[in-house]
N, C-alpha and C positions, 0 to 999 in steps of 0.2 A: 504494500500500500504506500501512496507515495502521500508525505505528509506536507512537502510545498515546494513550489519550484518558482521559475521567474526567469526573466530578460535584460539585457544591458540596455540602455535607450539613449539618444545623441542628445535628448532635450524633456527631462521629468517634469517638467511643467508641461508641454506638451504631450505628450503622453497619459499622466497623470488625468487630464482632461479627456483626451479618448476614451478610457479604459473607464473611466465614471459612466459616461454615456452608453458607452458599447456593453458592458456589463451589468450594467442596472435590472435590464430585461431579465438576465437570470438568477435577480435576489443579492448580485454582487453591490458590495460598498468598498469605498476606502476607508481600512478601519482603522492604520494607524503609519503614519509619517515622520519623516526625517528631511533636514532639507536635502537630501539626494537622494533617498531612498521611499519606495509607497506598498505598502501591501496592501491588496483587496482581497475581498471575502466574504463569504457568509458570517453574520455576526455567530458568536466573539472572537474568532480566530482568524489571520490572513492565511491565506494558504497560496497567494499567487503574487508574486515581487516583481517590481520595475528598481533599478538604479542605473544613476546616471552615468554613462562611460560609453566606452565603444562600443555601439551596437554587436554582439554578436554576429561571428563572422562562421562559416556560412547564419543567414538568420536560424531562428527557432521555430517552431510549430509546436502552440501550445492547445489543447482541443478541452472544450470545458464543457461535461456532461447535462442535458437540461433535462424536464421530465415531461415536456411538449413539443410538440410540433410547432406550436403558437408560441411560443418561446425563442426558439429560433428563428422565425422569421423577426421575430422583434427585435432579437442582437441583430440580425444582418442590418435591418431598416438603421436603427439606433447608431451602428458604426459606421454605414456609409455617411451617416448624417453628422458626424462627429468626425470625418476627413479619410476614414478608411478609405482604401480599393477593394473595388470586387475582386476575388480570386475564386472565386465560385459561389453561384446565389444560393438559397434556397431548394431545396429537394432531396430527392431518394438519391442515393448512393447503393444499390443495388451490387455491386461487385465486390461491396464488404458483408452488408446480408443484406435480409427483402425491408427491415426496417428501418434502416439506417436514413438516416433526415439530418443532414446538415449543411453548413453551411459556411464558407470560407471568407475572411476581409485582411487585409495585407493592412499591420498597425501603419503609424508614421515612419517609424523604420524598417519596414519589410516582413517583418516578423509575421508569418500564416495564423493567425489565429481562429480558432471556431469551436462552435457551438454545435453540440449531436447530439440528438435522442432519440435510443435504440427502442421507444415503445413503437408499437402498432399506429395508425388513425387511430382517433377516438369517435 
């Protein structure tokens, strides 16, 4: 079980502000800061870090489990609206199994982030 993980980012104030936006849809907050350092999360623990430095090189792909469908579409909406890129929208991802719904947005700095949930339709 992985208990937190996280990214290097060229600009934590910028970032910082994506990652509000873009993760709000799945219950995420920022729960506690540094000035170069942010973790979000579900309250009371961060479980996902940004600090400030060299963007990881190659970038990272972080993927954050949701427990809707409608959930995902709301981070993708939320992050393109907050400066992401699309790197894949919304939908079935089928070649990983028949349930898989997610969806891809490329942070400020490159970094693949997304949102998946392996339920059925509801």
């Amino acid at each position: 079980m992985i208990d937190h993980t996280g990214v290097s980012v060229g600009d934590v104030a910028k970032s910082k502000a994506f990652y509000r936006a873009a993760l709000a849809p799945i219950g995420y907050e920022l729960l506690m800061e540094w000035e170069s350092v942010a973790g979000f999360g579900v309250a009371p623990k961060p479980d996902f870090w940004i600090d400030q430095g060299p963007p990881n090189e190659p970038r990272v792909h972080v993927a954050f489990r949701s427990q809707t469908r409608t959930e995902v579409d709301a981070f993708y909406k939320a992050a393109i609206a907050a400066g992401g890129r699309d790197n894949g929208a919304p939908g079935v991802r089928a070649h990983y199994h028949p349930n898989y719904y997610g969806a891809f947005v490329l942070d400020p700095d490159g970094h693949n982030i997304e949102v998946v949930c392996h339920a059925p339709p509801a």
